[in-house]
Structures are given as C-alpha cells and as structure tokens.
N, C-alpha and C positions, 0 to 999 in steps of 0.2 A: 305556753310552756310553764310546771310549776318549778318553783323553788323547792320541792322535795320530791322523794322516789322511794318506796318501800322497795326495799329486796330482800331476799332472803338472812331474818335475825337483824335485820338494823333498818336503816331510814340515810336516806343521803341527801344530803343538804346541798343545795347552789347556796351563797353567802359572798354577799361584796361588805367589806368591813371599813369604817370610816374611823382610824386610827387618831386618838392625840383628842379624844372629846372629850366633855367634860367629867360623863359618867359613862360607864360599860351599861348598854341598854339595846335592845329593840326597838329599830327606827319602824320599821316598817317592810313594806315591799318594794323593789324597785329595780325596775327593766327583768322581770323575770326571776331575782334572785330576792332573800330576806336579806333586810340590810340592818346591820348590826355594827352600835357604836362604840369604841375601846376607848379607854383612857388610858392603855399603853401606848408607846410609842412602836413606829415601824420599826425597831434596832433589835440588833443581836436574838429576834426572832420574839420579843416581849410581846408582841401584839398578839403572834402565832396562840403563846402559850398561854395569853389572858384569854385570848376565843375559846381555848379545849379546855380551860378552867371554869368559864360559865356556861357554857354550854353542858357542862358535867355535870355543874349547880342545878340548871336548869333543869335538869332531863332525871336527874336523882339518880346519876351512874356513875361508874370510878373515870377518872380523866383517862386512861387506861381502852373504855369501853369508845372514847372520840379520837378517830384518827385524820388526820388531815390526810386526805386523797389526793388532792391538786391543789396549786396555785402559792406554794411556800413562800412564794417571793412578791405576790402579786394583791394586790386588792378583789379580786375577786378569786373565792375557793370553792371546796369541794373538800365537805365531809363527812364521814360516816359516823353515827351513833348508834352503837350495838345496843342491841336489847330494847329498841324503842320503834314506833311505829309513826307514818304516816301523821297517822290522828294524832298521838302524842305530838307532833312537831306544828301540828295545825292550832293545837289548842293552845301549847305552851307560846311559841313565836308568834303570834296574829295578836 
C-alpha cells in the first residue's frame, strides 16, 4: 500500500503525525503511511493546523489548496493537496 494516490487535480496523502516534537519535519515512512513530526501540540486542533501549514510550505500551495479528509481527531490522517502530483509528494516527503 502507498502512502499517496493521485486523483483527479490533487494527491492524497495517508499521514500518521507524531505531535509535541522537537521540530515539524519528515520522519519517514511507516506502516504504510508518511510519518510526519509537529511541534504542536494535539490541542484545540494546533497540530491539525501546523500539518496544512507545512505541508502548504512544502508543496508551494495556499493552505487553502490542503484539506484534511479524515482523521481530525486521530493520529493518523488523510489528505488532500490540490494542484500537486504523486511525484510532487514523492520527491518533496521521501
């Protein structure tokens, strides 16, 4: 299984997010998903909003263009990145 899926005009992401680290970074890959490290906390959805802030960094999109699909509440998610591809997701997270 990968951790991404192009669909039509965006890229969806599998992501388990390890909240409260030292820096927001890309851990790597693991169980299936890209694992990605916040330096927010899990509270009043800070963590949500630090992941669709660097992942917007990341990808060179409006935070706007990243929607959280699933998992709001949960350590692992589901997201979409409009305007960006497969390979974009491959090259930038790896």
């Amino acid at each position: 299984m990968s951790w991404w899926k192009d669909v039509p005009g965006a890229v969806e992401l599998s992501v388990l997010v390890q909240p409260r680290a030292s820096r927001t970074k890309v851990v790597g890959e693991h169980d299936g998903r890209i694992k990605i490290a916040l330096a927010a906390p899990p509270v009043d959805g800070e963590a949500n909003a630090a992941l669709i802030e660097f992942l917007a960094d990341l990808f060179d999109v409006r935070k706007a263009d990243v929607t959280l699909l699933d998992g709001d509440t949960s350590r692992r998610k589901r997201l979409s990145v409009r305007g960006a591809t497969g390979a974009d997701a491959v090259a930038k997270l790896r």
